[in-house]
Residue frames as a rotation matrix with the C-alpha (Angstrom) as fourth column:
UNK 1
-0.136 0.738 0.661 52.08
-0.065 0.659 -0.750 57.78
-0.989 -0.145 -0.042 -155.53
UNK 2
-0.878 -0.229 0.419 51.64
0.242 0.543 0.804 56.11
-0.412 0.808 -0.422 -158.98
UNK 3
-0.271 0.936 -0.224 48.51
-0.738 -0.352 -0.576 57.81
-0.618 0.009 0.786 -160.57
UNK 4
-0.811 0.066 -0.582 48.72
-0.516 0.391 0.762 55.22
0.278 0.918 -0.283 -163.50
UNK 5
-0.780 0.618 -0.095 46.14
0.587 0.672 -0.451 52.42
-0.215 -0.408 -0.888 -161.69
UNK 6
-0.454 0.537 -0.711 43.75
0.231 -0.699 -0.677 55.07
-0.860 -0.472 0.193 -161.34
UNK 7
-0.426 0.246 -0.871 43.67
-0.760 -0.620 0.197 56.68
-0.491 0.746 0.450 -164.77
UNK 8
-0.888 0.218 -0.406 42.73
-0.080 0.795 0.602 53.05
0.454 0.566 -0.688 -165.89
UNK 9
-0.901 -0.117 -0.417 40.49
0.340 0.406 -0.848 52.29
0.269 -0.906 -0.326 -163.04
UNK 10
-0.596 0.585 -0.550 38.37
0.369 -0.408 -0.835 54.44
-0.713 -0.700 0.027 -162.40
UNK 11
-0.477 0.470 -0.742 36.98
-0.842 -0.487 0.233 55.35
-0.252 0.736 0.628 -165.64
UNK 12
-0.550 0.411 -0.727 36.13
-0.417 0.618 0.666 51.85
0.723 0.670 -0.168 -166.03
UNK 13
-0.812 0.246 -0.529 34.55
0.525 -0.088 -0.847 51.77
-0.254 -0.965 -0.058 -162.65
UNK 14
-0.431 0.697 -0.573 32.15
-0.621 -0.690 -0.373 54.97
-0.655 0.195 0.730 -164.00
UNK 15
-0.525 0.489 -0.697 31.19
-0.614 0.350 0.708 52.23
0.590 0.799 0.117 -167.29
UNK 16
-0.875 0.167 -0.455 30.54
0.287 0.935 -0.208 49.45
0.390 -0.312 -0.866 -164.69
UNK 17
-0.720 0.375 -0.584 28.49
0.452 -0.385 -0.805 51.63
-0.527 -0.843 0.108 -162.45
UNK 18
-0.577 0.294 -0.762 26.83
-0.696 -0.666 0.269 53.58
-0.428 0.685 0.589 -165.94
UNK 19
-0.551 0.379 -0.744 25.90
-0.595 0.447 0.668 50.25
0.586 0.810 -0.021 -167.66
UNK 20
-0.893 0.322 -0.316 23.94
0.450 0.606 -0.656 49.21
-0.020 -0.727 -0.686 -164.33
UNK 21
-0.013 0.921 -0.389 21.41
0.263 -0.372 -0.890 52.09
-0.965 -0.114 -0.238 -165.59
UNK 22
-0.998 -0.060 -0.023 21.45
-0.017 -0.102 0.995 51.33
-0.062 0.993 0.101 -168.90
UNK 23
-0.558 0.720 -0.413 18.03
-0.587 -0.694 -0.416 51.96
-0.586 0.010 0.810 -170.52
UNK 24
-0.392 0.506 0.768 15.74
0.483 0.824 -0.296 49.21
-0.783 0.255 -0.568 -171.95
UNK 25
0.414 0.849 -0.330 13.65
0.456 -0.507 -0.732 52.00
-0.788 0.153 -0.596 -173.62
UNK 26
0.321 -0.178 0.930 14.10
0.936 -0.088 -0.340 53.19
0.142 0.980 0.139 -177.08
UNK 27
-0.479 -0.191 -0.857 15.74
0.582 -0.800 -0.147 56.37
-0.657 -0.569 0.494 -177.14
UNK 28
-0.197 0.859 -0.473 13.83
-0.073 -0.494 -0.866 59.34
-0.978 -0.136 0.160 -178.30
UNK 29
-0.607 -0.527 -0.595 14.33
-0.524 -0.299 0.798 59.07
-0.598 0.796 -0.095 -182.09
UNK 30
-0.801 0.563 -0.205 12.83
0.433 0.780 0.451 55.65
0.414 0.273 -0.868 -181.78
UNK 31
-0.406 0.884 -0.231 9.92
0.535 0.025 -0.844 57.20
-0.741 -0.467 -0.483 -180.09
UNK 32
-0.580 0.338 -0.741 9.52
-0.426 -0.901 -0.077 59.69
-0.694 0.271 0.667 -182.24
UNK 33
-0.795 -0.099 -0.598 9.56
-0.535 0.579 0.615 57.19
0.285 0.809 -0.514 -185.02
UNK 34
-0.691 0.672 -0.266 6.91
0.723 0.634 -0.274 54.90
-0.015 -0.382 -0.924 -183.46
UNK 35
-0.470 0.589 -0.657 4.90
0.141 -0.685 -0.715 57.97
-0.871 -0.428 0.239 -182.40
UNK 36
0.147 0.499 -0.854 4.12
-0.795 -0.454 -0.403 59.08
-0.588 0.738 0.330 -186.23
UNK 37
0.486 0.424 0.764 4.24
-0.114 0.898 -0.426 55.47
-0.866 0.119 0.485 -187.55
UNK 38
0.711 -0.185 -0.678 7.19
-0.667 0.125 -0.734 55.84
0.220 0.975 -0.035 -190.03
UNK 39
0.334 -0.403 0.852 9.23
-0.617 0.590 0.521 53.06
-0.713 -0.699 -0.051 -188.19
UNK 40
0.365 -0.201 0.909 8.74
0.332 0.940 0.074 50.65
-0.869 0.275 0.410 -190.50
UNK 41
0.911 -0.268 0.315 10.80
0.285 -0.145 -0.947 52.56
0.299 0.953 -0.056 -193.33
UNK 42
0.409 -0.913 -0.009 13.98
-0.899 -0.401 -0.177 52.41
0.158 0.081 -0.984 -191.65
UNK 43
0.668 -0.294 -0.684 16.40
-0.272 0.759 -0.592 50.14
0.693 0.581 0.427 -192.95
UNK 44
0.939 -0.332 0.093 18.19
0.190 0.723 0.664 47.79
-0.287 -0.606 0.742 -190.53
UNK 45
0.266 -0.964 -0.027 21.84
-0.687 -0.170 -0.707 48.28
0.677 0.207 -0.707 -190.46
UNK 46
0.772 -0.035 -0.634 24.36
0.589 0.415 0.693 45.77
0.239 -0.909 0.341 -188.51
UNK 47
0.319 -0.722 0.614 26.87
-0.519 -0.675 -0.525 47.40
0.793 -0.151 -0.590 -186.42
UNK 48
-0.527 -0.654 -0.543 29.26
0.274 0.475 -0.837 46.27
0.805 -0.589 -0.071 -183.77
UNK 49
-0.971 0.098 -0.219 27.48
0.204 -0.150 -0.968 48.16
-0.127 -0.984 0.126 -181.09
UNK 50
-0.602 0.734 -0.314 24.23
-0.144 0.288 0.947 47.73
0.785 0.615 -0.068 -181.98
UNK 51
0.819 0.502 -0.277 21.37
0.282 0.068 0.957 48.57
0.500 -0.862 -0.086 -178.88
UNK 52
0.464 -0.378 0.801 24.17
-0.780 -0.603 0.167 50.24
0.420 -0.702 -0.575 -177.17
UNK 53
0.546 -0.006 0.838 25.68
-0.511 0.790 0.339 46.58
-0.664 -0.613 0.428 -176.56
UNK 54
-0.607 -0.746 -0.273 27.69
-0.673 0.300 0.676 43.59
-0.423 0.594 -0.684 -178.17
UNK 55
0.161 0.975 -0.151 25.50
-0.985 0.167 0.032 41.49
0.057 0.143 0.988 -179.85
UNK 56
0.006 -0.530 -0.848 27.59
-0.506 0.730 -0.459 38.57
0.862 0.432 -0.264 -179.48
UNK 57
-0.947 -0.319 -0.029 27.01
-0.039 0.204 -0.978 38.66
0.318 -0.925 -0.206 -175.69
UNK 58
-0.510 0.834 0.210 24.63
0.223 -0.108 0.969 37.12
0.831 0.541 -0.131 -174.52
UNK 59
-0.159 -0.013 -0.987 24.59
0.962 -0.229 -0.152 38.72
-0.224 -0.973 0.049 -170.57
UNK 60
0.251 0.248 0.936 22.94
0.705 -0.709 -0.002 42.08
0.663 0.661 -0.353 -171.20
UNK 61
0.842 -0.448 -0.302 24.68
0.061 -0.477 0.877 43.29
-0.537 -0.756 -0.375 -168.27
UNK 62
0.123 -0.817 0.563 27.99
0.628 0.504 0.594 42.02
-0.769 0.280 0.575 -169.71
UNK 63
-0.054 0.081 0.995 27.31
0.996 -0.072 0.060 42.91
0.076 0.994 -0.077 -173.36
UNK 64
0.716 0.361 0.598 26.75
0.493 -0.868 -0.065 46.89
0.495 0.341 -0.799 -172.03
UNK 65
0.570 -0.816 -0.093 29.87
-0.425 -0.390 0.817 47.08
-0.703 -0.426 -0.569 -169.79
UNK 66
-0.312 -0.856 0.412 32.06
0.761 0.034 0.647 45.95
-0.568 0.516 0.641 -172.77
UNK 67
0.406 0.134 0.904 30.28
0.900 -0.231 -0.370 47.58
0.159 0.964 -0.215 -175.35
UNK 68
0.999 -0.024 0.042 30.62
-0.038 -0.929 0.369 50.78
0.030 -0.370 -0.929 -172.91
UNK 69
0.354 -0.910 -0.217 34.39
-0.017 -0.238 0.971 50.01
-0.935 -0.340 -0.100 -171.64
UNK 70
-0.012 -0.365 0.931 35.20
1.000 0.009 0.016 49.82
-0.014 0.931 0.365 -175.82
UNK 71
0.370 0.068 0.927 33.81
0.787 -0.554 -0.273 52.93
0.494 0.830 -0.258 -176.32
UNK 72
0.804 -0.460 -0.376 35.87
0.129 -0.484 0.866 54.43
-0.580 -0.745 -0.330 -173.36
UNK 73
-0.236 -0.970 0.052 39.24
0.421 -0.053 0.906 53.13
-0.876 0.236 0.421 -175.39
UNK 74
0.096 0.083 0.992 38.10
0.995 -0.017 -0.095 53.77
0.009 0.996 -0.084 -178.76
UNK 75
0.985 0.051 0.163 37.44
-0.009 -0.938 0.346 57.94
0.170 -0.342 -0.924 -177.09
UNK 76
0.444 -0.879 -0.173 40.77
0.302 -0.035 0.953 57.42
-0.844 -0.475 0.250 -175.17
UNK 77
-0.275 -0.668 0.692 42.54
0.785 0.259 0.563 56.61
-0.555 0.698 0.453 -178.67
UNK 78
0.519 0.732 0.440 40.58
0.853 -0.476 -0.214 59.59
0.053 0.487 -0.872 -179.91
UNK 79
0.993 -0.099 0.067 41.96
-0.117 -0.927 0.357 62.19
0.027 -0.362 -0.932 -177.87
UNK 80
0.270 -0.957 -0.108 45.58
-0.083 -0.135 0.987 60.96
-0.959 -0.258 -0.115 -178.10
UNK 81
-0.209 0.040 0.977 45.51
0.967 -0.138 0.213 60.89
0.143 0.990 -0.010 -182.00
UNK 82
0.636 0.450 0.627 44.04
0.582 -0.813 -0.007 64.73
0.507 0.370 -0.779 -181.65
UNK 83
0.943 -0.304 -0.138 46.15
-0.020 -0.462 0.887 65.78
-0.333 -0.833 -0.441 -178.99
UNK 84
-0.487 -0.708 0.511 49.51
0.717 0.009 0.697 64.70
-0.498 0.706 0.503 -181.70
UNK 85
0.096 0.342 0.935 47.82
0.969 -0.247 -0.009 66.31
0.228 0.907 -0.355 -184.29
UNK 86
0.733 0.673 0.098 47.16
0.583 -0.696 0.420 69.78
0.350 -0.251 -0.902 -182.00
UNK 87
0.382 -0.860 -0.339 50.90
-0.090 -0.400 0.912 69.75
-0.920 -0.318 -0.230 -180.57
C-alpha cells in the first residue's frame, strides 16, 4: 500500500478540521495588552500571515485553512532542511 496519499492528506485534513476552531479572540498577549492599557503603543507591522490568516482572502474560513496549510509546508520544508543538516 502506497503511504504517499496519506502523508499529504491527512495532515491537511488536521488544518481543515483545526481552522474550523480557529479563535476570533485576541490571544493572550493582546489581552494582556488591553488589560493594562498599553495597546495603543504597539506599532503595526504587515506580515503575510497576519491574524493567523491571509489577508488577501476574503473567506475567513478560507483565508485560515491556507494560511494554516502554508504553515504546514513552510514546517515540512523545515524539518527536511534540518534533517540534511543533522545526517
Amino acid at each position: 500500500m502506497n503511504k504517499k496519499p496519506f502523508v499529504i492528506t491527512i495532515p491537511i485534513l488536521v488544518v481543515l478540521l483545526a481552522s474550523l476552531f480557529a479563535s476570533k479572540r485576541p490571544d493572550t498577549l493582546e489581552t494582556i495588552a488591553i488589560s493594562y492599557s498599553f495597546e495603543s503603543q504597539a506599532k503595526e507591522i504587515s506580515s503575510l500571515f497576519t491574524g493567523y490568516s491571509f489577508p488577501f482572502i476574503h473567506n475567513q474560513f478560507m483565508s485560515s485553512f491556507c494560511a494554516g496549510t502554508a504553515g504546514l509546508f513552510i514546517i515540512y520544508i523545515f524539518y527536511k532542511v534540518i534533517k540534511r543538516f543533522v545526517k
